[in-house]
PADOVEX-797116 format. One line per field, with one value per residue (C-alpha): x, y, z; residue in one letter; chain. Coordinates in nm, 4 decimals, decimal comma. Layout:
REM residues N
xx: [X ...]
yy: [Y ...]
zz: [Z ...]
rest: [a ...]
kette: [A ...]
***
This chain:
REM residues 454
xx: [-1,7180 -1,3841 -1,0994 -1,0675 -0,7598 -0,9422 -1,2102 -0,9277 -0,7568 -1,1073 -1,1902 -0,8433 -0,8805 -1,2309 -1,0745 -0,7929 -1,0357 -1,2619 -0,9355 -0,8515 -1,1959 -1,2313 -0,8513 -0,9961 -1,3059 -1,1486 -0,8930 -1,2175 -1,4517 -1,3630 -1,6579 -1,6033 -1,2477 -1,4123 -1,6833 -1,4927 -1,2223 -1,2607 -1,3890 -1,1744 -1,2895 -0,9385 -1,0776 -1,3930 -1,2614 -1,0923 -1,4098 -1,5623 -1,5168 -1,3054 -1,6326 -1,8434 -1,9208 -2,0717 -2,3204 -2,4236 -2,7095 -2,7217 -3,0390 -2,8765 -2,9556 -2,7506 -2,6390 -2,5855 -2,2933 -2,3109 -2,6932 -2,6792 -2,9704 -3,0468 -3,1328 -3,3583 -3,3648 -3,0969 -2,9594 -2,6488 -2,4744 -2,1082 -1,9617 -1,6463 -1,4995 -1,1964 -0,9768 -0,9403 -1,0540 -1,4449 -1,6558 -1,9704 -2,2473 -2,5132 -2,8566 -3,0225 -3,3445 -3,5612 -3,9299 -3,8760 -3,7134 -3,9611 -4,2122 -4,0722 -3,9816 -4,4163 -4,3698 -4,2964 -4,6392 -4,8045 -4,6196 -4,7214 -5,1030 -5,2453 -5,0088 -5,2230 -5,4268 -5,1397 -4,9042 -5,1823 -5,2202 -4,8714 -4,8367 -4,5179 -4,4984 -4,6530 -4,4143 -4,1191 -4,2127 -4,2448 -3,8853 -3,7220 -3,7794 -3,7037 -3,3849 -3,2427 -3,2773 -3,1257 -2,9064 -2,8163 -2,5845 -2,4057 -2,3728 -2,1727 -1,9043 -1,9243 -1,7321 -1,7334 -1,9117 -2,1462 -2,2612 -2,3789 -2,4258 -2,6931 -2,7089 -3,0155 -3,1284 -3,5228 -3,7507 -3,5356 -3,5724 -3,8581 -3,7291 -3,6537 -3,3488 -3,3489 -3,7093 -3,5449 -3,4978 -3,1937 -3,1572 -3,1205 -3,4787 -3,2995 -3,4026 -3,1195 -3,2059 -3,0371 -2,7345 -2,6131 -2,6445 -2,8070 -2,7252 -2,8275 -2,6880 -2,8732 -2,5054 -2,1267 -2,0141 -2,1835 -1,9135 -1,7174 -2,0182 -2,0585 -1,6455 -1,7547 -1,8075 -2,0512 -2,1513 -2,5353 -2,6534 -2,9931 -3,1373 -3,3340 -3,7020 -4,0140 -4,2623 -4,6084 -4,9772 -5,0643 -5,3804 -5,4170 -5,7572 -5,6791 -5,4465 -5,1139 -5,0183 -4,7803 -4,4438 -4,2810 -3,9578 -4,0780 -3,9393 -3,9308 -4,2749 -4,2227 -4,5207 -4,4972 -4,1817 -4,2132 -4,6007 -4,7742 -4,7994 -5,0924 -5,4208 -5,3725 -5,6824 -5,5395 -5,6270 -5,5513 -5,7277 -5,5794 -5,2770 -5,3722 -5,1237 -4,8041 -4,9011 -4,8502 -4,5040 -4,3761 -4,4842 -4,3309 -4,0305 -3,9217 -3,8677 -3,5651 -3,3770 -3,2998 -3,4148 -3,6645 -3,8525 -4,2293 -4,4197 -4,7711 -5,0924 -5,0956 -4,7752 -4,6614 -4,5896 -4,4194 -4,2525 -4,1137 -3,9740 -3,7976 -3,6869 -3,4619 -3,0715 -2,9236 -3,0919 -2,9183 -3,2281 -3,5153 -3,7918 -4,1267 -4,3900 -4,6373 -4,8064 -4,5842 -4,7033 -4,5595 -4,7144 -4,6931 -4,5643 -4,7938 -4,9129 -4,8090 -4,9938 -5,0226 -4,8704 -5,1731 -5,1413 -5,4766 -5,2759 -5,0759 -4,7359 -4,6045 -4,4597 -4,5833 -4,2324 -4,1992 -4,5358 -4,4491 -4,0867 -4,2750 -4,1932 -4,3345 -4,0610 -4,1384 -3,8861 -3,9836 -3,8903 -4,2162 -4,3583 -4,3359 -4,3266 -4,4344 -4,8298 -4,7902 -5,0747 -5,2804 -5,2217 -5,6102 -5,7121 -5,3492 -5,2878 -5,0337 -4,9662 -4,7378 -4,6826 -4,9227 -4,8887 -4,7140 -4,2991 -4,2145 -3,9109 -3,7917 -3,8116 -3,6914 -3,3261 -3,3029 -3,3554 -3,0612 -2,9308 -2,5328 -2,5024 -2,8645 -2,7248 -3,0526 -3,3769 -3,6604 -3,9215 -4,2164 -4,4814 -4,6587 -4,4529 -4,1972 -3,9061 -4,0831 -4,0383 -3,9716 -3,7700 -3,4842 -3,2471 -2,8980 -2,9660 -3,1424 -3,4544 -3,4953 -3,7248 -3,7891 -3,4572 -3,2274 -3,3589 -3,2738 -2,9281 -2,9122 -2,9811 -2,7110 -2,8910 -2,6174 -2,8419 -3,1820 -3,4628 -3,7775 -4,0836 -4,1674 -4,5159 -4,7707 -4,7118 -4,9763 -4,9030 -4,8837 -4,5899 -4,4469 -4,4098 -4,2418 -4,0037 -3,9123 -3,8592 -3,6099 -3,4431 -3,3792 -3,2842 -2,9898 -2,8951 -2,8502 -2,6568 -2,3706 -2,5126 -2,4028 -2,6885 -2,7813 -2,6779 -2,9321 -3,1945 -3,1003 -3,0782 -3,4631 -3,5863 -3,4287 -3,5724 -3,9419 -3,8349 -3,8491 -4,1154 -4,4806 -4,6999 -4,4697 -4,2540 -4,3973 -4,1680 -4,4557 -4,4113 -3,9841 -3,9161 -4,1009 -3,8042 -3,4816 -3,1474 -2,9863 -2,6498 -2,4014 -2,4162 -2,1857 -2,2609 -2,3985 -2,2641 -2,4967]
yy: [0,7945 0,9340 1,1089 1,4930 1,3050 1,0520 1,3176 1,5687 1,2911 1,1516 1,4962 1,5712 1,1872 1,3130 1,6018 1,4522 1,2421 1,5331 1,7098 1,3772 1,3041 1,6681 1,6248 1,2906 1,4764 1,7516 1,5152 1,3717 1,6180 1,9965 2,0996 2,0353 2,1791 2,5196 2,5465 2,4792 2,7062 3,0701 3,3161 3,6097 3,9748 3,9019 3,5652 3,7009 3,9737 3,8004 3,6788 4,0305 4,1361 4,4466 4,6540 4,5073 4,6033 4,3768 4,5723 4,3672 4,5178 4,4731 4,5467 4,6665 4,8176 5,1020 5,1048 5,3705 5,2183 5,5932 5,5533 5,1990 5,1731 5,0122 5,2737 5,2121 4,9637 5,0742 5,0047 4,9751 4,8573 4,7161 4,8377 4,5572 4,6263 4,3851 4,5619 4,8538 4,8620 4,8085 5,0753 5,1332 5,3851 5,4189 5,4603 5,5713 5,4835 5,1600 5,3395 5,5811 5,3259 5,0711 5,2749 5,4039 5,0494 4,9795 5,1213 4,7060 4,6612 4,9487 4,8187 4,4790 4,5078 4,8589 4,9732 4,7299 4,9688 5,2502 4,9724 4,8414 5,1767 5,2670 5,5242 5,5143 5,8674 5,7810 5,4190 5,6536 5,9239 5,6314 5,4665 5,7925 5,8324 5,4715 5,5214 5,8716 5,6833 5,3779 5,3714 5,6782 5,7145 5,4224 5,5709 5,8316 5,5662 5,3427 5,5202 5,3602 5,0071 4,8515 4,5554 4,5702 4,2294 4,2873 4,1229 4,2250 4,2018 4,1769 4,3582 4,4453 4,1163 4,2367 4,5032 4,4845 4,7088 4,7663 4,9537 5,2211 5,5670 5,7900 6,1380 6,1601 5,9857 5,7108 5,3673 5,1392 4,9008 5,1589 5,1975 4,8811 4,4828 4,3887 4,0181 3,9388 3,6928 3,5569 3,6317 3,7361 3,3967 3,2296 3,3863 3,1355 2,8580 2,9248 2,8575 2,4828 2,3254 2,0398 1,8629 1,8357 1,4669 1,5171 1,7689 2,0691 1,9945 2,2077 2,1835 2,3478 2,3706 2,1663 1,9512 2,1290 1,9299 1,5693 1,3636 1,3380 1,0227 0,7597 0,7449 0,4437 0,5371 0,5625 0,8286 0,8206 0,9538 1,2504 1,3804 1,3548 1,5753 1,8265 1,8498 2,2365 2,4040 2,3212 2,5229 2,6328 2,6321 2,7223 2,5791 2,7082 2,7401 2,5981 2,8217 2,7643 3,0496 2,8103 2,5375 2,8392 2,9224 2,5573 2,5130 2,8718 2,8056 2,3650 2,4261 2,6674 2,3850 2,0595 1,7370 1,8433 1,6726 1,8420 1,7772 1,9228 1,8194 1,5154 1,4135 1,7582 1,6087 1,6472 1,3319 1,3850 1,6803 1,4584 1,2728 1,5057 1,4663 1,7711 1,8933 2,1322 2,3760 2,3729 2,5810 2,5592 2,7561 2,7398 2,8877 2,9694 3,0512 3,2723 3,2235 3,4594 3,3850 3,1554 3,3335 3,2609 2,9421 2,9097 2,5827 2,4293 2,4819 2,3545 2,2056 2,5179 2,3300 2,6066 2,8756 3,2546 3,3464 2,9945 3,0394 3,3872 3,2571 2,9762 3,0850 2,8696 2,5942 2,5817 2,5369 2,8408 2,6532 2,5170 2,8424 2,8383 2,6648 2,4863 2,3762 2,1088 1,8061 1,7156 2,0228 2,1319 1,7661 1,7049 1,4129 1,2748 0,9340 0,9044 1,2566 1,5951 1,8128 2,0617 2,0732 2,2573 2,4750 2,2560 1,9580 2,1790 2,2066 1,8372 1,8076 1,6908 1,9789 2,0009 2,0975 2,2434 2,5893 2,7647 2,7415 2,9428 2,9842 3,1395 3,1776 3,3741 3,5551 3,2592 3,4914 3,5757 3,3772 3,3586 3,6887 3,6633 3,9335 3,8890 3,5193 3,7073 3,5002 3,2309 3,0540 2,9739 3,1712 3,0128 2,6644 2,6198 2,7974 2,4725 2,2684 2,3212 2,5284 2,7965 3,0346 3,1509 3,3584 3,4064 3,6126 3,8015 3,9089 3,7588 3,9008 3,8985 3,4941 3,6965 3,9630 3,6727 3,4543 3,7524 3,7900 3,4151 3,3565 3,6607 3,5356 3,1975 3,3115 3,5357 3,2789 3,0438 3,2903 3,2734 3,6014 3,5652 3,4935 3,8388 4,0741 3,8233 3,9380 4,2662 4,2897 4,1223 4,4033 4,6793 4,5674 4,5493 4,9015 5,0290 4,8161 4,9892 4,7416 4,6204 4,9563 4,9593 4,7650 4,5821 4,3768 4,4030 4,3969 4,0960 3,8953 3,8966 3,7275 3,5382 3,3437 3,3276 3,5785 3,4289 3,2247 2,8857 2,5622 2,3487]
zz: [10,3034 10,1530 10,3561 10,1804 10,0340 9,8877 9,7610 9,6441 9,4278 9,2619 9,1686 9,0296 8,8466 8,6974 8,5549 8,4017 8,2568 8,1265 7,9283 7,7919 7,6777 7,5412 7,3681 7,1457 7,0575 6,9322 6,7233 6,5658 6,5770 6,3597 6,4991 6,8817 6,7784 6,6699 6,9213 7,2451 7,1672 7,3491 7,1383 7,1367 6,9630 6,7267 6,6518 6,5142 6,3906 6,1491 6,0114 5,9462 5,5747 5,5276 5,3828 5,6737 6,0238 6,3082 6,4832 6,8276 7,0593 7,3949 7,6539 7,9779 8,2570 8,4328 8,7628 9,0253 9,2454 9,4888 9,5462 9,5426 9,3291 8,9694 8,6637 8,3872 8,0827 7,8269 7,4478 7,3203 7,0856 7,0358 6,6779 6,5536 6,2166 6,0513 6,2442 6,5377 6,8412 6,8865 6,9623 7,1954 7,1831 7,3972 7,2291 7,5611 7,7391 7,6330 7,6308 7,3443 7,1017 7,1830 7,0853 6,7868 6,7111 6,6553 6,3459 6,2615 6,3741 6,1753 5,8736 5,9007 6,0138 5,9658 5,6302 5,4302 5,2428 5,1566 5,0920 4,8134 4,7080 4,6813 4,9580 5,1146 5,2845 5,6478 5,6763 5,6253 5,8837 6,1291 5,9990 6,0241 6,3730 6,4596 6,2552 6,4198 6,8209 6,6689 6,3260 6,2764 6,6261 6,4514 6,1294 6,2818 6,3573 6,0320 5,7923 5,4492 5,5474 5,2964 5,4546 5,8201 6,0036 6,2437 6,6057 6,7330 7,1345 7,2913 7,0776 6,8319 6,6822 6,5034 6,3229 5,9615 5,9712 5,5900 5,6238 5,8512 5,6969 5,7037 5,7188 5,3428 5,2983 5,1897 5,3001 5,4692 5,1940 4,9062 5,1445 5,3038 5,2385 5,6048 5,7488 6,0702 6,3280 6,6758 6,7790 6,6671 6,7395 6,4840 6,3146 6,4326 6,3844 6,0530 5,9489 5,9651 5,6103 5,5956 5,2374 5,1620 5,1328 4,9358 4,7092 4,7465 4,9463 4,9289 5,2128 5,0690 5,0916 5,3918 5,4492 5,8117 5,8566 5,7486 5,8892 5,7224 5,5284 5,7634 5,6142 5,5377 5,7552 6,1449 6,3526 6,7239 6,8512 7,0686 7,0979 7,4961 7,5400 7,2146 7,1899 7,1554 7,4923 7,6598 7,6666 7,3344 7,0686 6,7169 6,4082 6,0667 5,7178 5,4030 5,2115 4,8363 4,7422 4,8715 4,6254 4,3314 4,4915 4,4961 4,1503 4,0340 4,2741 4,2171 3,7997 3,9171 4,1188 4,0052 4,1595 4,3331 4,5996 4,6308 4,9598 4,9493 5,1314 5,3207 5,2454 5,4231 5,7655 6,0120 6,0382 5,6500 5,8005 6,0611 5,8288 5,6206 5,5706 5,4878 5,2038 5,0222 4,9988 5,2093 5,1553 5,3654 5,2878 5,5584 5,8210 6,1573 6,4886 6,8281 7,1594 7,4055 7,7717 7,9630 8,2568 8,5700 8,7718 9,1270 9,2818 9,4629 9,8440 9,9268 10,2836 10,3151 10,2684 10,0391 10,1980 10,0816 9,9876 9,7514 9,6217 9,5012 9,3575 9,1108 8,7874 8,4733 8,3544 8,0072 7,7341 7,4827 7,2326 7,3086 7,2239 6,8133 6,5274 6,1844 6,1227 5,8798 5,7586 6,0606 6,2906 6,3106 6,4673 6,5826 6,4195 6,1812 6,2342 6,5733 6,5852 6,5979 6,2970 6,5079 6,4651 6,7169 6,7462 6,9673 6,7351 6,4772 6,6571 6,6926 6,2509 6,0677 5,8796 5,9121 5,5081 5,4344 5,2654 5,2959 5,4601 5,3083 5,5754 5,3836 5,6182 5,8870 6,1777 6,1318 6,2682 6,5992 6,9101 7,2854 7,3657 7,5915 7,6321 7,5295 7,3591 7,0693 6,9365 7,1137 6,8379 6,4895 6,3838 6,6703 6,6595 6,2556 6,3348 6,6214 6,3887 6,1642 5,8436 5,7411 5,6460 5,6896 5,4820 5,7476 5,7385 6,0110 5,9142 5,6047 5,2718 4,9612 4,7957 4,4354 4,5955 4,7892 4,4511 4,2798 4,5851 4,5831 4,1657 4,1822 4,4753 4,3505 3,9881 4,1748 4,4171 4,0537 3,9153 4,2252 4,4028 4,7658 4,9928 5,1348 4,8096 4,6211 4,8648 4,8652 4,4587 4,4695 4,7386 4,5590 4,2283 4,3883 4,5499 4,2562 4,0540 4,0348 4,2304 4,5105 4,6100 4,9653 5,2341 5,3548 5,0256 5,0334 5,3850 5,5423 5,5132 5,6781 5,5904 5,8580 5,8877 5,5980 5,3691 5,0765 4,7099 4,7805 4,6287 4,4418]
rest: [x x x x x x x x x x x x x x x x x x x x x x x x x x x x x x x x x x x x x x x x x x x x x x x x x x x x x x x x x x x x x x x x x x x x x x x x x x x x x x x x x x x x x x x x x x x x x x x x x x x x x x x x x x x x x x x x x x x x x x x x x x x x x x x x x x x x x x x x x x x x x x x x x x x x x x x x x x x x x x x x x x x x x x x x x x x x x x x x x x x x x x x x x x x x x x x x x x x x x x x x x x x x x x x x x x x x x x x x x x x x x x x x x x x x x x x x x x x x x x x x x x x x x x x x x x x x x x x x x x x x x x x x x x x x x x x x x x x x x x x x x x x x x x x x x x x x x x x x x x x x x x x x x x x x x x x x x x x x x x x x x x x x x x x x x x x x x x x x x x x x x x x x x x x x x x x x x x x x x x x x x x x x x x x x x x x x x x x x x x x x x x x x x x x x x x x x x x x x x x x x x x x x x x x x x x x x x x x x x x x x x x x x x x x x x x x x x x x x x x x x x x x x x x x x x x x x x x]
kette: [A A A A A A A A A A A A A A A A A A A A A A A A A A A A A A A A A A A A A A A A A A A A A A A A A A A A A A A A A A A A A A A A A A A A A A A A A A A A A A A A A A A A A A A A A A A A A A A A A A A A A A A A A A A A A A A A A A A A A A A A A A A A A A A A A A A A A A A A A A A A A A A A A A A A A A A A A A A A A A A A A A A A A A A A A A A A A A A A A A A A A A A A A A A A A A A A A A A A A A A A A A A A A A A A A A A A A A A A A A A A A A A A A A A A A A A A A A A A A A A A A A A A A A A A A A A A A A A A A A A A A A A A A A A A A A A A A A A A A A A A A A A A A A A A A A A A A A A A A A A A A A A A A A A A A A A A A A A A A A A A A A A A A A A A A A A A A A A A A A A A A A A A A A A A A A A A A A A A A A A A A A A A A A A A A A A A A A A A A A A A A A A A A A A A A A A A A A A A A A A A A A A A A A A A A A A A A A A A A A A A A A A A A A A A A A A A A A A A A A A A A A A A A A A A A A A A A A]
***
């Protein structure tokens, strides 16, 4: 036992330890450097382009300190600019925006038909309304910004902003370049310059019912701790359309390495080293919560109160991810066919300029207010890709091959990462067969907007 002496100097040792530990790291490490630094609103405002705006949304919920009582769920949003003071608006009550906010829904399920058709009128009723409770209170406060980088909070990870509709009839798309962040720090994240160390990969077509070919490189098996969450039956036909995309899509790059069938595993995935490109074209899952399970008090050890308190400890990254070869019999040599977000944050991709996730409802995940996305989107960000291209519902393989050959040709001729994107949606905007957004707007940009280096 030590005197409070004793215990006051080892704790005042330990720390002294700690700031000398955290001084060499940050003489070796940029990126500890940049990360453990506090973020400041000047720091990151110095990072905002002068024609830009950071838009960050926050779910809150009001208090009434006189009644002593909590009010309901609210929106806002925090408006930061290259310079001046930031501004905040409230966007009101959570209800009415969430349900204006189905219109993401009704575009990407039941707009189908009209969008085949080329009916557009009833999708912009639905994104005008969405738009005047959540855009167009910001607007007000804007002034001459082009490019709007989007932090988005709870549900409002699902909306592709550039389908909203201004009062002009004008879709967000025609007005603004849109780049969304899981947060304004990344602004800080994405300062740090890594070098690729292989060439662009292309993750396609899937055997989902054989079991993928072994690799010659093992990776740790971690099926235990990163496996699917349990009680879940899914299994998933073949995507024939992805092995017409990787063919359209590998002539534009150089060096290509082409991973279809059973040699699209999930241990090749493992495997990577910072490709410069990565591009998987597959099909993507969400889960929704687990519900809640009872702790068994067959002897009546648990008390009522504890019993009531047991919440599920799952790690949502748990809750979404890739199906690659093997994932209908889960098997693919030691691992399962499913890469889990989880085992997606752990991939090595410090340098990987751009992942292309083409696939279904890849930008959906476990919502947690104020952390943004806490899936797909976050775990590739954790992972160290600087920028992201993700589907949030399935799009037609012919309109999503058109989408991806006019991205890539941009992104080859030194477009910057968003205006590439937004260049490709406004030119199927206004193409005959793909002017609906369910085609255009199934994708969002995330992470760093500018040219990439090849």
């Amino acid at each position: 036992n030590l005197s409070d002496e004793q215990y006051r100097q080892l704790v005042a040792n330990l720390r002294q330890k700690s700031e000398q530990l955290e001084a060499e790291l940050s003489r070796r490490s940029a990126e500890f450097r940049t990360l453990s630094e506090p973020i400041t609103i000047e720091a990151v405002q110095q990072l905002i382009p002068e024609d830009a705006a950071l838009i960050e949304f926050i779910l809150y919920k009001p208090a009434d300190i006189k009644a002593r009582q909590w009010g309901k769920d609210h929106y806002a949003a925090y408006i930061l600019k290259s310079s001046g003071e930031p501004q905040w608006v409230d966007l009101g009550e959570v209800e009415p925006i969430h349900k204006a906010a189905f219109f993401r829904f009704t575009l990407a399920l039941k707009d189908k038909k009209d969008a085949f058709i080329g009916n557009t009128d009833d999708i912009k009723q639905t994104g005008r309304q969405l738009d005047e409770l959540l855009m167009q209170p910001i607007r007000e406060k804007l002034g001459n910004i082009n490019h709007i980088i989007i932090s988005p909070d709870a549900q409002l990870n699902l909306i592709p902003f550039a389908a909203l509709v201004d009062e002009n009839n004008r879709y967000l798309l025609e007005t603004y370049q849109i780049t969304y962040l899981t947060t304004g720090r990344d602004l800080i994240r994405l300062q740090l310059e890594y070098s690729h160390k292989q060439p662009p990969v292309i993750v396609a077509n899937p055997d989902y019912d054989k079991p993928g070919e072994p690799t010659t490189v093992a990776v740790s098996n971690t099926r235990g701790i990163n496996q699917l969450s349990r009680g879940v039956d899914m299994s998933f036909r073949a995507l024939p359309g992805t092995a017409e995309e990787a063919k359209v899509i590998a002539p534009l790059l150089s060096d290509v390495t082409l991973l279809t069938q059973s040699q699209a595993t999930e241990n090749a995935v493992k495997q990577l080293q910072s490709p410069n490109i990565l591009h998987i074209a597959t099909h993507g899952f969400f889960l929704k919560n687990l519900p809640r399970v009872e702790p068994d008090n067959s002897f009546g050890l648990i008390s009522e109160n504890t019993q009531q308190n047991t919440p599920i400890q799952e790690n949502p990254l748990l809750r979404s991810g890739l199906a690659l070869a093997g994932f209908n019999p889960r098997e693919s040599g030691l691992d399962d066919g499913v890469l889990t977000a989880l085992e997606v944050a752990n991939l090595k991709l410090r340098g990987t300029k751009l992942v292309v996730l083409s696939a279904c409802e890849t930008g959906l995940g476990e919502i947690e207010n104020g952390e943004g996305v806490y899936g797909l989107r976050r775990a590739f960000a954790l992972a160290g890709a600087e920028s992201l291209l993700m589907s949030l519902w399935t799009v037609s393989d012919e309109g999503t091959k058109e989408l991806m050959i006019k991205y890539y040709q941009r992104l080859l001729q030194n477009q910057g990462r968003s205006e590439a994107w937004r260049q490709t949606q406004l030119e199927m905007l206004n193409s005959q067969d793909y002017q609906h957004p369910y085609f255009w707007a199934a994708f969002v940009p995330v992470g760093d907007w500018t040219p990439m280096e090849y």
